[in-house]
N, C-alpha and C positions, 0 to 999 in steps of 0.2 A: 382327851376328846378325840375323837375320829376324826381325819381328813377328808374331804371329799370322795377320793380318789378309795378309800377304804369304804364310804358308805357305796361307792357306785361298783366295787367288788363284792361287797356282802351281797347289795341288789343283784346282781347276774349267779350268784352262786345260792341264793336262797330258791329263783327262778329255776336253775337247772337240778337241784336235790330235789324238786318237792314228787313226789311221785305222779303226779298229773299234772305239770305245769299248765298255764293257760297261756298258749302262743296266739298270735296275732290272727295266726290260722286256724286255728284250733274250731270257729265256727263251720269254716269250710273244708273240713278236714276229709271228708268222703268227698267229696268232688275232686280237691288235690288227686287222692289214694285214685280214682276211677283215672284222674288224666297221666296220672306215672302209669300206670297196670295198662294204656291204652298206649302210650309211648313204648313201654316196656317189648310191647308186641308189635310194635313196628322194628325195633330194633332187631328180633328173633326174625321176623322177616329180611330184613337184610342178610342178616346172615343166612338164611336160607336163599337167597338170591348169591349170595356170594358160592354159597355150597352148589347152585345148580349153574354156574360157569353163566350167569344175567351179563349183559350188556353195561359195561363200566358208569358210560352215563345213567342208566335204570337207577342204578345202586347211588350215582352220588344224589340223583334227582330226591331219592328217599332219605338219605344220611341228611340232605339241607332240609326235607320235612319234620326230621325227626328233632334238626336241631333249633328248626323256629319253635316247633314243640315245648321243646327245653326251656326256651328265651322267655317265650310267655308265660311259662308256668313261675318261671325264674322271677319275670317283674309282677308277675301277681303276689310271689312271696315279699318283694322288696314293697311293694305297695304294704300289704297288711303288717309289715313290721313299722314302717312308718308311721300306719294309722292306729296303730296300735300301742309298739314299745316305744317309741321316740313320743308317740304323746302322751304316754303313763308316765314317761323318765316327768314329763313335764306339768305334772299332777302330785309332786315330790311338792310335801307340807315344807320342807325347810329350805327356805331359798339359796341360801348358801350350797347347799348341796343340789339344787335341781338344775342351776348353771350345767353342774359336770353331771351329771345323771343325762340329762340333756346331749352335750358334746359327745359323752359316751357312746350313747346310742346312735349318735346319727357318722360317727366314727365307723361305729360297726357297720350300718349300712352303707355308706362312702367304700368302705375295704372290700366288700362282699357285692356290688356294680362294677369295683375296681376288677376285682377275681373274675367275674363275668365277662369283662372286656377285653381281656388277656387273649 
């Protein structure tokens, strides 16, 4: 018989093979893509600020635009993984396994707020 720990690896690696996984985001997937590609070009702007010798404060003023940018897109991801895969882990038919299916998931998002706040 499988252990937990085995059924909540197969779950994350059946997730990541399938060729269109369905992520948390996956609804909102063009508005993400439009707010990185809008980020994307604040950044080229900096460096073109940097490239035309801007006013150090100009640039950091835009580096902390760019990185509230990040922040919010960042807790929008950690929102829809919650509302998503930490609530799927917990839609797990076998309760024995939906414990760690559970811990699993919300491990991941604990580690990945962790990563953020660094």
């Amino acid at each position: 018989m499988n252990s937990p720990e085995d059924a909540v690896t197969e779950l994350g690696s059946a997730e990541s093979h399938q060729a269109h996984p369905q992520h948390g985001y996956t609804s909102n997937k063009e508005a993400y893509l439009r707010r990185l590609k809008r980020i994307e070009g604040q950044v080229r702007g900096i460096a073109r600020m940097v490239d035309d010798d801007k006013y150090c404060i100009d640039i950091l003023t835009q580096v902390a635009a760019v990185t509230k940018a990040l922040h919010a897109l960042s807790l929008g991801l950690v929102e829809e993984h919650i509302g998503h895969c930490v609530v799927g882990a917990a839609s797990e038919p076998d309760p024995e396994l939906r414990a760690e299916a559970i811990d699993f998931k919300v491990r991941e998002a604990t580690d990945a707020i962790g990563r953020l706040l660094r």
